[in-house]
MIDOSE-1310 file (N, C-alpha, C; in nm, 2 decimals, decimal comma, always signed):
residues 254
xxxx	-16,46/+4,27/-6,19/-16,58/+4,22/-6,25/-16,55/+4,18/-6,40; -16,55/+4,07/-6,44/-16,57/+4,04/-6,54/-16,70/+4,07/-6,70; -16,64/+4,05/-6,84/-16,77/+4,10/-6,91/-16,87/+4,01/-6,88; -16,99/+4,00/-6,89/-17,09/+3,95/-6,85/-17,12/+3,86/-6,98
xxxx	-17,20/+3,75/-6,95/-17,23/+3,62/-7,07/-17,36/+3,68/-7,10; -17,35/+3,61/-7,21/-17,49/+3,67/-7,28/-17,54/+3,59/-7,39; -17,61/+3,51/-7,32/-17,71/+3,38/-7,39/-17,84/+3,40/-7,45; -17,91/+3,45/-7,55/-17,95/+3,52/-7,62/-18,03/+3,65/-7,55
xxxx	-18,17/+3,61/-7,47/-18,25/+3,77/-7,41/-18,18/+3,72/-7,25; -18,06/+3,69/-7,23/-18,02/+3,68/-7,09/-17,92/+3,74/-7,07; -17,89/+3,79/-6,95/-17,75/+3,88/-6,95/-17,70/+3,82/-6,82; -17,56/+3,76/-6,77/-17,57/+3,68/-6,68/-17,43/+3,76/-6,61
xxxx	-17,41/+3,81/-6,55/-17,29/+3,89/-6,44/-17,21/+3,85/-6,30; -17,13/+3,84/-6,34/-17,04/+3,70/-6,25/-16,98/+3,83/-6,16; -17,04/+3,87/-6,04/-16,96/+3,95/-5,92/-17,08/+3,99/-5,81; -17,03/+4,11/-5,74/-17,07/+4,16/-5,64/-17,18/+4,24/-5,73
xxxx	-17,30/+4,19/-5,64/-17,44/+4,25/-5,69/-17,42/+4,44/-5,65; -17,35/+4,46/-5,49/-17,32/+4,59/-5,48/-17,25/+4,65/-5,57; -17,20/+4,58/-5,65/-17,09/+4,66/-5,75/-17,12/+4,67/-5,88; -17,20/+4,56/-5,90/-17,26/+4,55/-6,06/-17,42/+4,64/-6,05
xxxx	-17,51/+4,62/-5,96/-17,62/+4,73/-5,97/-17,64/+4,87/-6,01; -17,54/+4,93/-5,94/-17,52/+5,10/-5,95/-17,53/+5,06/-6,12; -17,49/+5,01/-6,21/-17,51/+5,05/-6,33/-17,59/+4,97/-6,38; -17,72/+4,93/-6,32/-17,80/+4,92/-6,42/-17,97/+4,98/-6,35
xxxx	-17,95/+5,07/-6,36/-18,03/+5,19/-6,28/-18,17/+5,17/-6,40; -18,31/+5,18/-6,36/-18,41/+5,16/-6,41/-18,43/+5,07/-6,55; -18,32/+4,95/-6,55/-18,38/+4,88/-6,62/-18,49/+4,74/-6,62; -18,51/+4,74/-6,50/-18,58/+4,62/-6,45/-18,72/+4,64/-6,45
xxxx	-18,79/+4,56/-6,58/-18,97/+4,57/-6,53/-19,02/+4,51/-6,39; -18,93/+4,38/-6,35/-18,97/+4,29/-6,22/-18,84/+4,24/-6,15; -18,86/+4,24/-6,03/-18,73/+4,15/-5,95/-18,79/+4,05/-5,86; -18,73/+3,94/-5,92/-18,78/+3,79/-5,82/-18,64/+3,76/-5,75
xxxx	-18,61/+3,75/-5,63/-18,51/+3,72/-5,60/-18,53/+3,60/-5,43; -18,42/+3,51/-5,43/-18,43/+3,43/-5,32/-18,32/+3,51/-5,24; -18,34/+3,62/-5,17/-18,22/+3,74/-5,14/-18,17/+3,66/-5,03; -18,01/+3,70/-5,00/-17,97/+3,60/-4,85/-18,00/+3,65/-4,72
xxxx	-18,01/+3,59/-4,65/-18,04/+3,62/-4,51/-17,99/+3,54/-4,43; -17,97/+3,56/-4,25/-17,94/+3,44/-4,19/-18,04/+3,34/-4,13; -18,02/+3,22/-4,12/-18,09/+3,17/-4,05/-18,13/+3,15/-3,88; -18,14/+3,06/-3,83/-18,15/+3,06/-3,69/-18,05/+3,00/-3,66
xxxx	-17,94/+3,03/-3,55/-17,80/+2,95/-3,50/-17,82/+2,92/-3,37; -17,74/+2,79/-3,35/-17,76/+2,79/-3,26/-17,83/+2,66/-3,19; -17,78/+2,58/-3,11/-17,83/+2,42/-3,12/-17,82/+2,32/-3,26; -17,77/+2,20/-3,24/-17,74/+2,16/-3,36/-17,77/+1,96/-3,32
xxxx	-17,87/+1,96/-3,26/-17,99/+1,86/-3,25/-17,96/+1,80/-3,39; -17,91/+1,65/-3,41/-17,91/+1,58/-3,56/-18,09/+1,54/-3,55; -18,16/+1,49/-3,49/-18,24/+1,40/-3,50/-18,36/+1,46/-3,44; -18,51/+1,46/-3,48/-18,65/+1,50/-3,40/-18,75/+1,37/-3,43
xxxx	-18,76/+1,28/-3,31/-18,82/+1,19/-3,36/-18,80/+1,16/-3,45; -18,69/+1,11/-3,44/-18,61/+1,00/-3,61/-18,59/+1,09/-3,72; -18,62/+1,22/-3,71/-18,62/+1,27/-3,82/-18,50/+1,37/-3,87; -18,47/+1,38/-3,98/-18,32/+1,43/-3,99/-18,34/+1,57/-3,97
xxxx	-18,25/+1,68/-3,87/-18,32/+1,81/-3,89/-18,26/+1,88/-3,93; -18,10/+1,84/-3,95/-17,99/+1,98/-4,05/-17,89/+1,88/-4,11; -17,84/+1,91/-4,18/-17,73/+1,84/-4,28/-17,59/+1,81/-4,16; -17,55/+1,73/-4,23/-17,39/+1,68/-4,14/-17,28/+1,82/-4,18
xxxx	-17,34/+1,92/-4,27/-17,25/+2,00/-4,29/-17,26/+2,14/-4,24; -17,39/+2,10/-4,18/-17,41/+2,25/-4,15/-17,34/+2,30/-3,98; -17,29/+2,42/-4,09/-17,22/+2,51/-3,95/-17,27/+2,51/-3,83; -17,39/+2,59/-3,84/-17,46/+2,65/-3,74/-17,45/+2,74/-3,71
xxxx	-17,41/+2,86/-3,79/-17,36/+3,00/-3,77/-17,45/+3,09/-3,77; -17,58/+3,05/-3,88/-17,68/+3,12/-3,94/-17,63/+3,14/-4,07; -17,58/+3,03/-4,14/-17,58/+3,09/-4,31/-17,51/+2,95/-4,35; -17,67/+2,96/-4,45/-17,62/+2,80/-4,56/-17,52/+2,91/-4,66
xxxx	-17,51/+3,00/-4,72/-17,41/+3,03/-4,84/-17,33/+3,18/-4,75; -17,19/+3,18/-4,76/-17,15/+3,26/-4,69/-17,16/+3,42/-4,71; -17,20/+3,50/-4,67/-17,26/+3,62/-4,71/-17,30/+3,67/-4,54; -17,26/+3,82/-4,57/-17,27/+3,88/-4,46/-17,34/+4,04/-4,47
xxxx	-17,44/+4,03/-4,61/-17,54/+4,11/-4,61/-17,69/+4,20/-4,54; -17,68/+4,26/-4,52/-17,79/+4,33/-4,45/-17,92/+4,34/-4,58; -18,00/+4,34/-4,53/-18,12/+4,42/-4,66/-18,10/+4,58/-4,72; -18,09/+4,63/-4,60/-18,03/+4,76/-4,63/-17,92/+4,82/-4,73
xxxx	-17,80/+4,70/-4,71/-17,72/+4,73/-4,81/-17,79/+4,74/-4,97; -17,85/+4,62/-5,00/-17,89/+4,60/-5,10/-18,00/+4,65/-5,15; -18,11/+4,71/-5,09/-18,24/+4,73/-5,15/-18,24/+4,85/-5,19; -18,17/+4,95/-5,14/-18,21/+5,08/-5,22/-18,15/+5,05/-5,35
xxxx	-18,01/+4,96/-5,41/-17,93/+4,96/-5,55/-18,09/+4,87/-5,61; -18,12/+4,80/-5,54/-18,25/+4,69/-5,65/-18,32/+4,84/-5,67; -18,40/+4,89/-5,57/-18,51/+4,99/-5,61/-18,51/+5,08/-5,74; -18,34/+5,13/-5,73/-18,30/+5,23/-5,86/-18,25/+5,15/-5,99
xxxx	-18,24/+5,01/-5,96/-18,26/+4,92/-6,11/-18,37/+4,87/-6,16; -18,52/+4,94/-6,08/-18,62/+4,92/-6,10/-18,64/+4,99/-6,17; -18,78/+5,00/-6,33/-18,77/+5,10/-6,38/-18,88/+5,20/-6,31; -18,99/+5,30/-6,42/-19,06/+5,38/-6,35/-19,20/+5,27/-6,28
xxxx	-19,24/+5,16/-6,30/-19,33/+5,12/-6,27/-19,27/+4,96/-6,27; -19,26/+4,89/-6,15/-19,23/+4,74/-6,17/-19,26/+4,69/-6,03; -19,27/+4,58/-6,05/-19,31/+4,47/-5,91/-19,18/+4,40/-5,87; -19,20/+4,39/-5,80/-19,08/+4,29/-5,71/-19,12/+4,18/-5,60
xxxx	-19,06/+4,10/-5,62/-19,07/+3,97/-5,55/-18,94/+3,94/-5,45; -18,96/+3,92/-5,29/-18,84/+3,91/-5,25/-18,89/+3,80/-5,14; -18,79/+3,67/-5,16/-18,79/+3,55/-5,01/-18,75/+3,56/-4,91; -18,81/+3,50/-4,82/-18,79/+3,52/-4,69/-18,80/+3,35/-4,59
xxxx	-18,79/+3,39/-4,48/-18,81/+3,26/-4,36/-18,90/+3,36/-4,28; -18,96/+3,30/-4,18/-19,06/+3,37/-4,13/-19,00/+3,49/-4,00; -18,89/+3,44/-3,95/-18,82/+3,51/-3,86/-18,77/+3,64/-3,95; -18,73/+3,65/-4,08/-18,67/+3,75/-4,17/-18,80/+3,81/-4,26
xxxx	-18,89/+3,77/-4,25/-18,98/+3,88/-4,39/-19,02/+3,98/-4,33; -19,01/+4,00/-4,24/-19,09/+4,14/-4,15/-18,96/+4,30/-4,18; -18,85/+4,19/-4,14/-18,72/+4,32/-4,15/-18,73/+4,31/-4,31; -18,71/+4,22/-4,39/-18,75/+4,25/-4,53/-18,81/+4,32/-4,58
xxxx	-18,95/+4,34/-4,54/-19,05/+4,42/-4,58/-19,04/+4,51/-4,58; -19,00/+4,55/-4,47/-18,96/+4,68/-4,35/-18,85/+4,76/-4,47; -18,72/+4,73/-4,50/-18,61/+4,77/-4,59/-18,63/+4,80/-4,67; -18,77/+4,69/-4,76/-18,82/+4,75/-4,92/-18,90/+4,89/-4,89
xxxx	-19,01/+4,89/-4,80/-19,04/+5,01/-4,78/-18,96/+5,15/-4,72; -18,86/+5,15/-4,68/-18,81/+5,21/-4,64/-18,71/+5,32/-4,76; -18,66/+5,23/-4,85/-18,65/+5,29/-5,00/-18,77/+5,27/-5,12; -18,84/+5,31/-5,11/-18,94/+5,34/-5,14/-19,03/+5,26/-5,24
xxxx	-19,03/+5,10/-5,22/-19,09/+5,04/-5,22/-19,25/+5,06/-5,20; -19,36/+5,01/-5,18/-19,54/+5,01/-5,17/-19,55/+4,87/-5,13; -19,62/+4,85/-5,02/-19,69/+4,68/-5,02/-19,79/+4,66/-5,08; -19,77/+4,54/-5,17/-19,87/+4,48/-5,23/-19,96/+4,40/-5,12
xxxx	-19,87/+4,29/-5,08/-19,91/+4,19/-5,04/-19,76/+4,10/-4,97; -19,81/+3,98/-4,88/-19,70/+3,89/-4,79/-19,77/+3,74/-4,90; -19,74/+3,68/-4,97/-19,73/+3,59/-5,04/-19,67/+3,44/-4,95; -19,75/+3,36/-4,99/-19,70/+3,23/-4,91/-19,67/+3,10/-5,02
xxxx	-19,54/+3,07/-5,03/-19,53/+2,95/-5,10/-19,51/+2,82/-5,02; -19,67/+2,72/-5,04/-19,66/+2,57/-4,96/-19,57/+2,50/-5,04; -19,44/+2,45/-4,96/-19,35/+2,37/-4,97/-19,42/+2,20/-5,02; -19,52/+2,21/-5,00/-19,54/+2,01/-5,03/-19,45/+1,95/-4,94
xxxx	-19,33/+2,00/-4,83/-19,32/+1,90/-4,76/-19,29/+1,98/-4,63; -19,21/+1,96/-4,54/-19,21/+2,02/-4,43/-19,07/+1,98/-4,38; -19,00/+2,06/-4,29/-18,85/+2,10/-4,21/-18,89/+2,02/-4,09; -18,84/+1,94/-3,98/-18,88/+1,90/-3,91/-18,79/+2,04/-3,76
xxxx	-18,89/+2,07/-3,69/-18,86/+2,18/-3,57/-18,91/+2,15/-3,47; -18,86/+2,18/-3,35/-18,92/+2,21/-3,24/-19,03/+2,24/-3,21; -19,04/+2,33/-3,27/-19,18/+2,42/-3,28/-19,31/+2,47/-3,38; -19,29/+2,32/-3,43/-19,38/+2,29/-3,49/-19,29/+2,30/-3,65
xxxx	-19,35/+2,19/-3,72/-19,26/+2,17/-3,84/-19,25/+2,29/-3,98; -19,21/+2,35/-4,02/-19,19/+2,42/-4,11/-19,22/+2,37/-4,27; -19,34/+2,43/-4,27/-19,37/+2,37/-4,46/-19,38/+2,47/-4,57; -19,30/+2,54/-4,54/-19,37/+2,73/-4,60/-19,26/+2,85/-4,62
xxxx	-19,26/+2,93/-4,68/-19,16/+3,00/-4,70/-19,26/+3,16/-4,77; -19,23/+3,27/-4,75/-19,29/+3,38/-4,76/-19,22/+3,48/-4,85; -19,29/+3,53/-4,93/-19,25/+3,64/-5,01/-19,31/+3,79/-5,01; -19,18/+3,89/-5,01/-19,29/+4,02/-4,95/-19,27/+4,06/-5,11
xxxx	-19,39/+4,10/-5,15/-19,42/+4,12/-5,28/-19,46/+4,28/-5,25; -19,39/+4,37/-5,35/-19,39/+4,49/-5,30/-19,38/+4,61/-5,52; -19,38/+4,68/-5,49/-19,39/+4,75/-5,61/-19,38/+4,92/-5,58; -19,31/+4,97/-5,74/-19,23/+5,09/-5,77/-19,29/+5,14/-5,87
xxxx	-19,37/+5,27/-5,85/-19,47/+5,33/-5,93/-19,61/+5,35/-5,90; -19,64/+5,27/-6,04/-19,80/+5,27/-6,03/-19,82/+5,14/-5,99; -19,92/+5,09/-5,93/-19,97/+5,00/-5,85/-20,07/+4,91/-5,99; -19,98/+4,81/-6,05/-20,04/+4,71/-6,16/-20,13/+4,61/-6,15
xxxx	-20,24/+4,54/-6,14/-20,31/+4,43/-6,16/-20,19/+4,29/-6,18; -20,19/+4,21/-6,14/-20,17/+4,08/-6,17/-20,23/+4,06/-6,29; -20,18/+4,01/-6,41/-20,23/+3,91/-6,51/-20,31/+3,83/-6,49; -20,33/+3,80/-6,40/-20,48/+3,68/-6,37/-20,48/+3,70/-6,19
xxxx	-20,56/+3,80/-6,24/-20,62/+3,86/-6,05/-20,73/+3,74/-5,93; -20,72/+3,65/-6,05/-20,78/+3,53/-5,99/-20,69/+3,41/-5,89; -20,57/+3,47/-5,92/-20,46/+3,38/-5,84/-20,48/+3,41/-5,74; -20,45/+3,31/-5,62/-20,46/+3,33/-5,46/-20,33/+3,35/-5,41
xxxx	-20,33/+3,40/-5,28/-20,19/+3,43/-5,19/-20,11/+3,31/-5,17; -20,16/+3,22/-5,18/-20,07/+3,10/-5,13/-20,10/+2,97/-5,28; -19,93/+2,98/-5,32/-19,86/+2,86/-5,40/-19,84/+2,75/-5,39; -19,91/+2,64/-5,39/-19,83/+2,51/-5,37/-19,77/+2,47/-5,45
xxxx	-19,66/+2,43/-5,42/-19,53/+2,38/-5,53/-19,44/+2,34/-5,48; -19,42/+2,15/-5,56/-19,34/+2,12/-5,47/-19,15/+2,16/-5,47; -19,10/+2,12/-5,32/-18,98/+2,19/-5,30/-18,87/+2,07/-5,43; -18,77/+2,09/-5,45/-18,70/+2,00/-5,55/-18,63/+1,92/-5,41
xxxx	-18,65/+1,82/-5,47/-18,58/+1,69/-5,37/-18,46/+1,62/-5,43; -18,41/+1,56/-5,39/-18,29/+1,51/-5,40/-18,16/+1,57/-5,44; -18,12/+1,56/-5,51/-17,94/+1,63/-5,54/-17,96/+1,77/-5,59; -17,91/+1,88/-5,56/-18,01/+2,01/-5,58/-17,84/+2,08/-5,64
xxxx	-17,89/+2,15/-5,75/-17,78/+2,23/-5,79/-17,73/+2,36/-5,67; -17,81/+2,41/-5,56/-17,77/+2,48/-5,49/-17,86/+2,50/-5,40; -17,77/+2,50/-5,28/-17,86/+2,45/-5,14/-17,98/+2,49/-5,12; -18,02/+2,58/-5,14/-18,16/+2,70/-5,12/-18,24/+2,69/-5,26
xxxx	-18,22/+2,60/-5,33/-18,30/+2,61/-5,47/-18,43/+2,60/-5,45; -18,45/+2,67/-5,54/-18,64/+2,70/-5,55/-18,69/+2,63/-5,67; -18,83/+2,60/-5,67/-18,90/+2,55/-5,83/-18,87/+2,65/-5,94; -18,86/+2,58/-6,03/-18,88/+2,69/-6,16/-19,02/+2,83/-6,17
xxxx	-19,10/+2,62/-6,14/-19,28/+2,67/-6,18/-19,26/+2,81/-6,06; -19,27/+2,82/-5,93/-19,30/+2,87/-5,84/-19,26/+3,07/-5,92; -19,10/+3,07/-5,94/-19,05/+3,15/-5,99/-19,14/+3,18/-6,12; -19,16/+3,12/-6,22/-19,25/+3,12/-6,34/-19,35/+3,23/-6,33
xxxx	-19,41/+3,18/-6,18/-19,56/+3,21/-6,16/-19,60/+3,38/-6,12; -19,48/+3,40/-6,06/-19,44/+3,55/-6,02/-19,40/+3,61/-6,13; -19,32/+3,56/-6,24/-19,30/+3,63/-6,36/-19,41/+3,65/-6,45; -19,49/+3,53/-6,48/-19,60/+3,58/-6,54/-19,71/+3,67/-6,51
xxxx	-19,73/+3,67/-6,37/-19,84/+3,75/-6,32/-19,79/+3,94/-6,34; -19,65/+3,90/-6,34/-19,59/+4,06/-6,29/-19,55/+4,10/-6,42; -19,53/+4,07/-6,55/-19,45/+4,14/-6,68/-19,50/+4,07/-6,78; -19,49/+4,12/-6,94/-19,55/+4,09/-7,05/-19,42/+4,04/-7,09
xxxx	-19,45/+3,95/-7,19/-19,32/+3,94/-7,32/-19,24/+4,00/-7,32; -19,14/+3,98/-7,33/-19,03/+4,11/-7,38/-18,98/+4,21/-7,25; -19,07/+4,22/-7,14/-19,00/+4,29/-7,08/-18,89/+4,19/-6,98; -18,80/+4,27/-6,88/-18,69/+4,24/-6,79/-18,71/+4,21/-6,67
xxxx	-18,67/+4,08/-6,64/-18,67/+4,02/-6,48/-18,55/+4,03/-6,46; -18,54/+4,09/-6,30/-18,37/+4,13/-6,27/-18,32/+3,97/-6,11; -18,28/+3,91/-6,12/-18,25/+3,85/-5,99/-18,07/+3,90/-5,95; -18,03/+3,99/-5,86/-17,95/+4,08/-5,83/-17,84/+3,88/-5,76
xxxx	-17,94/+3,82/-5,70/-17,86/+3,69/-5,64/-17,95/+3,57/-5,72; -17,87/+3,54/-5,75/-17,96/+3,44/-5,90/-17,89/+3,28/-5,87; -17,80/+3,30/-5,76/-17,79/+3,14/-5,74/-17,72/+3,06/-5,87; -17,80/+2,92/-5,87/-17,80/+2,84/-6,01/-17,87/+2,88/-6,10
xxxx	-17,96/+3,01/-6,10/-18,00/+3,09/-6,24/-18,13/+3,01/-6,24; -18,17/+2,99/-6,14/-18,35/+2,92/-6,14/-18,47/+3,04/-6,20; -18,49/+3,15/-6,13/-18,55/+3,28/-6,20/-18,49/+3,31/-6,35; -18,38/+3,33/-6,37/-18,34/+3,31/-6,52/-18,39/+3,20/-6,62
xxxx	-18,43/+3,07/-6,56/-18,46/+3,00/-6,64/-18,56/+2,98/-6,62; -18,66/+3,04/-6,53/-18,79/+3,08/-6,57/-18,85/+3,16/-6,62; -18,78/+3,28/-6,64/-18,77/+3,36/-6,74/-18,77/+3,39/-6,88; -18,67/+3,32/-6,93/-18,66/+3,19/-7,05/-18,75/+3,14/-7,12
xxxx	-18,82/+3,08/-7,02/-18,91/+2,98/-7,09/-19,00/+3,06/-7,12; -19,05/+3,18/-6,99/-19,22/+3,26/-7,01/-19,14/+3,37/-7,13; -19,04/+3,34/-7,20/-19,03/+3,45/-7,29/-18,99/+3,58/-7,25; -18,93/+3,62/-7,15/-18,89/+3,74/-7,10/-18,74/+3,72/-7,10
xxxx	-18,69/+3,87/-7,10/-18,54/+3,89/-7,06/-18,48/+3,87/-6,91; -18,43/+3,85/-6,95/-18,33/+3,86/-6,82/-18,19/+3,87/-6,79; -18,18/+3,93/-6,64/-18,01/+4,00/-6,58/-18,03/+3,93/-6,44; -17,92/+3,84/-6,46/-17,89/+3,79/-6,35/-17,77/+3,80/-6,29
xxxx	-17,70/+3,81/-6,13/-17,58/+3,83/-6,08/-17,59/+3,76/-5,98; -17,46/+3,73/-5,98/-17,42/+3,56/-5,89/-17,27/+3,63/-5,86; -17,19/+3,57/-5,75/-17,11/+3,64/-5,64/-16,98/+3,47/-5,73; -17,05/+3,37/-5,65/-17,03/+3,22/-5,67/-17,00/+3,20/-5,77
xxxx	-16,86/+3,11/-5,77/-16,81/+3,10/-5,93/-16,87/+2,95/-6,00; -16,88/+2,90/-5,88/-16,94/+2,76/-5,90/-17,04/+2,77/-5,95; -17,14/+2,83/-5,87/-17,29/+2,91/-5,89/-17,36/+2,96/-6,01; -17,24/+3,02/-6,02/-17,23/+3,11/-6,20/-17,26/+3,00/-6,28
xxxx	-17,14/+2,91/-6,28/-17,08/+2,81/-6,38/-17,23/+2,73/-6,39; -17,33/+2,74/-6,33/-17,44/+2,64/-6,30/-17,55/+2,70/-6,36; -17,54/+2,86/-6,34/-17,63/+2,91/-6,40/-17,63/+2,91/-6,53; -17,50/+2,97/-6,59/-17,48/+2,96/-6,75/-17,51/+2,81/-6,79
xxxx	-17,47/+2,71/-6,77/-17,53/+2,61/-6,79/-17,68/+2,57/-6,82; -17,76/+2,59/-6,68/-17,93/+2,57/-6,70/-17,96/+2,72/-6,78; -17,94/+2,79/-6,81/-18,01/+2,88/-6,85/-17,95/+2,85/-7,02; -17,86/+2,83/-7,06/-17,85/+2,76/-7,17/-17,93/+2,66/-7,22
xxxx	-17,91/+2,59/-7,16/-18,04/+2,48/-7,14/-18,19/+2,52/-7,12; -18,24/+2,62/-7,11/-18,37/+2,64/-7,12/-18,36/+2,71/-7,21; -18,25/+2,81/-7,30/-18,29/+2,86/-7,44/-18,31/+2,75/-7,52; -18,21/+2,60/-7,51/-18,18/+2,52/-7,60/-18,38/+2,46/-7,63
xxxx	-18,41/+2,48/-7,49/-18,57/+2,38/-7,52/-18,67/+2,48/-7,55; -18,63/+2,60/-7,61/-18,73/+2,65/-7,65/-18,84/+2,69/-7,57; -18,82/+2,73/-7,41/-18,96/+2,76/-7,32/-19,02/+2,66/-7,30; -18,99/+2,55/-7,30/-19,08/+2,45/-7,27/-19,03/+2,45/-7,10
xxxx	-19,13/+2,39/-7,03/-19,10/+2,41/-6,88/-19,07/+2,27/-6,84; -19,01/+2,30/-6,70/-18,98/+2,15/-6,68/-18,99/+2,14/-6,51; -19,10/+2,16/-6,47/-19,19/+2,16/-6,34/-19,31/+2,15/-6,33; -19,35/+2,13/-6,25/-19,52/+2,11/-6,28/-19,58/+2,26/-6,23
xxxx	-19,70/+2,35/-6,28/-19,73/+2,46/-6,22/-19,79/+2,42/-6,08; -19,77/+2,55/-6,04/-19,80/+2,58/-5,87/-19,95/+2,52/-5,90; -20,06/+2,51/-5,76/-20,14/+2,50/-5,76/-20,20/+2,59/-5,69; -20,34/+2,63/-5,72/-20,37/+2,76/-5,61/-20,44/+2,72/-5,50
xxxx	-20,47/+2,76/-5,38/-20,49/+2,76/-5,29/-20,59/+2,89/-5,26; -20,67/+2,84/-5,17/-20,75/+2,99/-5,07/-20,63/+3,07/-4,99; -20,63/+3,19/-4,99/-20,58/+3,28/-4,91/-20,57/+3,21/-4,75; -20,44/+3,28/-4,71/-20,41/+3,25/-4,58/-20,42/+3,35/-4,50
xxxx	-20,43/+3,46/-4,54/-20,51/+3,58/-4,44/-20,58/+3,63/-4,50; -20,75/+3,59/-4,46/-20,86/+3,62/-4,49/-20,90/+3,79/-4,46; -20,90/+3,90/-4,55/-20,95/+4,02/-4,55/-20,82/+4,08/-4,62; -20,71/+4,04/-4,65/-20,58/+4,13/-4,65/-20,61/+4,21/-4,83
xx	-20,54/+4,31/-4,79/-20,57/+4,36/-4,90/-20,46/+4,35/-5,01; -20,46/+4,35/-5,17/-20,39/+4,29/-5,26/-20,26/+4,40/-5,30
């Protein structure tokens, strides 16, 4: 492991998240993370009614980035870089947020809430098209209020289109929106798999610190870049915010 970059309130760590965690034990007020998982393998159908349904590159193994992680491995090291009281945000596909959930609580995670972010577009499937992606939102401590308890369970925001710094990239805004609701100024968002450093540079902008770790040398090299770039602009954002929506399961508790 290499020393880590450090771009003003950002701390950016270029290795194995299992190797770099163990030391940073309760410093995280929040963790937003797009964590890996596999997908579904298996059939490799180019076309659904004209419509394109996987890349000419894809394996079909079950994994857009190569990684052979369990949840298990990794969630009890996030829980103990959580501090005494902090929220966490973790992604999922609908086949994976259940064993997700399952793993946060299991190391002693609390459920908040199953979080839904509307894609604005949709995956074309078999079984009906996919426009949505789920977050099991969970927390360590005391059980905090959201910043604006007025927000709904479900995000619309759209997905980024065309040439994407890394395959699975997410909106800024989307990320943003979990940071603000979950931590003040000044405190620490931890993303343990930080990709092209999207949570980092939403981070950034809403004025908070951040520790981010990336495995990907490429990845890295993309992060330090956009997240330099969002100290350079001073927090100014560069997404449009989520929009809220009515709840998607009517009674659930927050």
């Amino acid at each position: 492991m290499s020393e880590p970059v450090i771009i003003g309130d950002a701390t950016l760590y270029h290795g194995d998240a299992l190797d770099i965690l163990p030391g940073l034990r309760g410093v995280a007020s929040c963790v937003v993370s797009d964590v890996p998982y596999l997908l579904t393998s298996g059939g490799c159908s180019r076309a659904l009614k004209g419509c394109l349904s996987v890349d000419e590159g894809y394996s079909n193994d079950g994994r857009i980035i190569p990684c052979d992680l369990a949840f298990d491995d990794f969630m009890p090291l996030v829980f103990a870089a959580c501090g005494e009281d902090a929220d966490a945000y973790f992604m999922a596909d609908a086949r994976n947020i259940g064993n997700l959930m399952a793993a946060a609580l299991r190391v002693g995670f609390e459920h908040h809430n199953v979080l839904v972010w509307d894609k604005c577009s949709v995956t074309p499937n078999r079984w009906y098209m996919k426009g949505c992606e789920f977050v099991a939102y969970v927390f360590k401590g005391r059980a905090r209020a959201i910043n604006d308890p007025s927000a709904a369970q479900i995000l619309r925001c759209p997905n980024p289109v065309g040439v994407k710094v890394h395959p699975t990239q997410k909106p800024v805004a989307l990320m943003a929106e979990y940071i603000r609701q979950s931590t003040q100024p000044g405190d620490v968002v931890l993303d343990p798999f930080m990709g092209s450093g999207t949570t980092g540079v939403a981070a950034i902008q809403a004025g908070r610190k951040f520790i981010g770790i990336e495995l990907g040398a490429g990845f890295f090299r993309d992060a330090v870049a956009r997240i330099s770039g969002a100290r350079r602009q001073g927090g100014l954002g560069i997404d449009a915010p989520p929009k809220k929506q009515a709840g998607l399961f009517e009674g659930d508790a927050a």
